[in-house]
N, C-alpha and C positions, 0 to 999 in steps of 0.2 A: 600784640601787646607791646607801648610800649616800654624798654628796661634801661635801667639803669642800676650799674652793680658799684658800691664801693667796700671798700675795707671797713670793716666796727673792731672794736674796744667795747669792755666793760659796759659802757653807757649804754650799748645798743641786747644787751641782754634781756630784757624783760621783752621786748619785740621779738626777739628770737625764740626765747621760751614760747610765747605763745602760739606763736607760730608751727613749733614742734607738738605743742601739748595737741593742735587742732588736724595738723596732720597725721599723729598716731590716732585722734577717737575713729577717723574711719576704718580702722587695721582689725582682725580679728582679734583675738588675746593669743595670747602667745604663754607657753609654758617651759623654764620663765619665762616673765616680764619683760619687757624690752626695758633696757638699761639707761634709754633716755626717758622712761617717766618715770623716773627715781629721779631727775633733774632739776633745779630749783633756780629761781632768778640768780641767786646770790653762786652755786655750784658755775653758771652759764659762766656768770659773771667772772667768776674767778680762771677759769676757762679760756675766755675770751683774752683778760686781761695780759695774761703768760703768752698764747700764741694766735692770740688776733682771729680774725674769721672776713665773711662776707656778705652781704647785704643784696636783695637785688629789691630794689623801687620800682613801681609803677607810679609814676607821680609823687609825693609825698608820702605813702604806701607803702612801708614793708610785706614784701610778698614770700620771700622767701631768703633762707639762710643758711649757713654753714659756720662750725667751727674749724678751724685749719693744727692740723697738729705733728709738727717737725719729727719723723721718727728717723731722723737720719738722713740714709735715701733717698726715700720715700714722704713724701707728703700726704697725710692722713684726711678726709674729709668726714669731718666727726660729725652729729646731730644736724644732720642735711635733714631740711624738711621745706615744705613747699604749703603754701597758705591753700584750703581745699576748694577755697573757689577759682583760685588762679593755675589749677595745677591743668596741663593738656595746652600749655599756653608759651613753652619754651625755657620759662624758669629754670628749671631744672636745668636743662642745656647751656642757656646762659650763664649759669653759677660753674658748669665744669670746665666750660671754655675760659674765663677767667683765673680758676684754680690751676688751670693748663698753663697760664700766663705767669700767675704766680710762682708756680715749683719752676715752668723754663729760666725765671728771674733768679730765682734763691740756688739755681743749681742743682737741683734735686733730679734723679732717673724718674723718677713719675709718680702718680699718682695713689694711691690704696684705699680703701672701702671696707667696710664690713656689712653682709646684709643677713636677715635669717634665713635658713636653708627652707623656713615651711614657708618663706614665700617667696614662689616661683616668680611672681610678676615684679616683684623687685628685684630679683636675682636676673631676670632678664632685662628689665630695662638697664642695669648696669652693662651688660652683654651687648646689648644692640648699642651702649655710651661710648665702646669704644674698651671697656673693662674685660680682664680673660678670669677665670677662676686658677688662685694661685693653690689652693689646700683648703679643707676644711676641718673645723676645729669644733664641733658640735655644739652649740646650735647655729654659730655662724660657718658663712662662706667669704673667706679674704680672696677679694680679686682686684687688681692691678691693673695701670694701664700705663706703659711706659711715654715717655714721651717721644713728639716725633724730632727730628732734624732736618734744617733745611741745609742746603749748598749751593752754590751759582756753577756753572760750566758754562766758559766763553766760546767753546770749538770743542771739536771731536776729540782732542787731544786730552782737555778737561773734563769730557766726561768721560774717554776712556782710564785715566786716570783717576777718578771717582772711585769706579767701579775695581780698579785696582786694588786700592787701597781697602775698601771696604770685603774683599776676597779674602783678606788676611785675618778677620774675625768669622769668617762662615765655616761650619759644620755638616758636616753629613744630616743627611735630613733637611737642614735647613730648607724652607720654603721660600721665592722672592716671585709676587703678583707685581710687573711692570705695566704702569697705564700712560699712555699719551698719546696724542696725535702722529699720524702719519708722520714719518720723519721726527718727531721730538726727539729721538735720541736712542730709541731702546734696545737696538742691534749693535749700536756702539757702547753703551751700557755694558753689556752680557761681551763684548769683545772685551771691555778692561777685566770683568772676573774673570775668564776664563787666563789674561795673562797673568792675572793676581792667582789662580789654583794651579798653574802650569798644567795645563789639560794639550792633548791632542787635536790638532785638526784646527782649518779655519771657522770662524764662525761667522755665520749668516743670518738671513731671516730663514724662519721656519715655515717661512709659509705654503710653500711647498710639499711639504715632508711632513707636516706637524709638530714631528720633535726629533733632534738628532741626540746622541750622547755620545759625550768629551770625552773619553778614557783621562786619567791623569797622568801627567809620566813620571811622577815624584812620588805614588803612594797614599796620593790624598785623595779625595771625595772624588769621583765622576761629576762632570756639569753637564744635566740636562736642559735643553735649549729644547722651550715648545713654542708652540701659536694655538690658544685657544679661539681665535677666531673663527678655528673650520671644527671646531667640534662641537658634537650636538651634545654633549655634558662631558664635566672634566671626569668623570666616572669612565670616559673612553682613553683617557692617557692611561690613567694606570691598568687599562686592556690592552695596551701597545703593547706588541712584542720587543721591549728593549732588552738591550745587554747587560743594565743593573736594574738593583732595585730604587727605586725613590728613596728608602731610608739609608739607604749606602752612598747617596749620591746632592751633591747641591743642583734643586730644582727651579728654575727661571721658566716663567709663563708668562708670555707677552699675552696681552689683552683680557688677560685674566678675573680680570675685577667681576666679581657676580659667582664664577666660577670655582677658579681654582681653593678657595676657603676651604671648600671639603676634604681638601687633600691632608691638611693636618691642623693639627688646634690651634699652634704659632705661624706665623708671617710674618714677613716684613713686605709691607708695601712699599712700592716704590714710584711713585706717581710725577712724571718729568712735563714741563709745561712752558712754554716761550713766554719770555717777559718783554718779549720788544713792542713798544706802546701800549704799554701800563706803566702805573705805578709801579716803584720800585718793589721786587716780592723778597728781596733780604736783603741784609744788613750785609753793607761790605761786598755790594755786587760788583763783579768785576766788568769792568765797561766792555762794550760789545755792540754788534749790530743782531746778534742772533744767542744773543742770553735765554741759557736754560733756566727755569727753576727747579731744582729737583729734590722731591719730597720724602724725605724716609719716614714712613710710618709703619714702628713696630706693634704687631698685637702678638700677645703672651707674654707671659713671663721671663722665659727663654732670652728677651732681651734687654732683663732688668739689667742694668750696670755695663752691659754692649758697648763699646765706641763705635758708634757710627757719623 
């Protein structure tokens, strides 16, 4: 399908109403009420007017919409509904990748939701959107989704200095799933943390070993250094015989993606990728013959308000 998303005002109110009225008749009942069919053109209206929303077209077609609502922080995605014969069609997706655009524009740490807790399949497709569950307040579930940041690294020097920098906000516990090609970067990544934690020891690839750990010499976290590549589930690292625990220690898994999730409810992904002949992948890329792009994307909470 195809879409087109703009910003509505006021005007676009009674489109949006109806839109919501037709995607709650398929919803069970709920007890209470869902708090947007107590919603009225002139309520939208008023709604819209204060802090704007979003539209997505199929042609001349409103299909689906949102209200957008400033809580600070956070950017609120109020009376999200999707027209029910266009829904299975990307709407949905389309509307949060835009709202992603909008809060990275306005400055805001991310995103926020409310869904009801009796329905699973909404509370999960927020889950699989990229949304964590921050608390629940009965009968809703408030879940979040921070946003990501990009950065350029022009040499090993820049990305080990990335990773530097970025050591200086990490915690015990803390999770970081590294993806990229051969060579993109990700052993000299996990080289700047480990100078950013002042840990012990040079660091390598793991691929050998599976997973080594850093001792700290300063008192701080342990850095674990894996390669899920050679494991047949990440359920086999934390059977490794190591020296700490995972939640005592900052844990780095190369090739992680698929895997390491399980290991705890937050992450940061970290996804590093060559931009040499492509288009430009940020703003402010620093010229190069072997420009990285590298992708911070945080899921949970955990890194609501983070500088990354």
């Amino acid at each position: 399908m195809s879409l087109v998303i703009r910003p509505i005002g006021a005007e676009a109110a009674a489109d949006l109403h109806a839109i919501v009225m037709a995607a709650f008749e398929g919803r069970p009942p709920l007890d209470p009420p869902a708090d947007a069919l107590a919603e009225t053109v002139e309520t939208l209206g008023d709604a819209l007017k204060e802090q704007g929303g979003l539209m997505a077209y199929h042609g001349d077609r409103p299909v689906g919409g949102l209200v957008l609502d400033d809580l600070g922080d956070l950017l609120a995605l109020r009376r999200f509904g999707v027209a029910p014969d266009a829904q299975h069609h990307g709407v949905a997706h389309a509307l949060i990748r835009e709202s992603l655009a909008v809060a990275a524009e306005g400055g805001f740490d991310g995103l926020t939701v409310l869904a009801r807790q009796e329905l699973p399949r909404t509370v999960g497709f927020w889950v699989t959107s990229g949304f964590s569950e921050r608390r629940r307040e009965p009968p809703y579930v408030d879940l979040v989704r921070p946003l990501p940041r990009r950065h350029a690294a022009a040499d090993a020097d820049d990305m080990r200095a990335l990773g530097a920098r970025l050591a200086g906000v990490l915690e015990a516990g803390d999770l970081l799933v590294l993806s990229g090609e051969l060579g993109a970067g990700k052993t000299t990544f996990t080289q700047g943390l480990g100078e950013g934690l002042q840990v012990r020891g040079d660091i390598t690839s793991p691929t050998f070993v599976i997973a080594r750990v850093h001792p700290s010499l300063v008192g701080g976290p342990a850095l674990v250094h894996a390669d899920a590549y050679r494991l047949g589930g990440i359920e086999e690292l934390d059977d490794l015989d190591l020296d700490t625990s995972l939640d005592d220690a900052v844990t780095v898994v190369e090739w992680g993606t698929g895997l390491a999730e399980g290991l705890a409810d937050a992450r940061l992904e970290v996804r590093i990728t060559r931009a040499v002949g492509s288009e430009p992948v940020l703003d402010d890329e620093t010229p190069g013959d072997d420009v990285r792009a590298v992708e911070l994307v945080p899921v949970g909470a955990r890194w609501l308000g983070v500088p990354l």
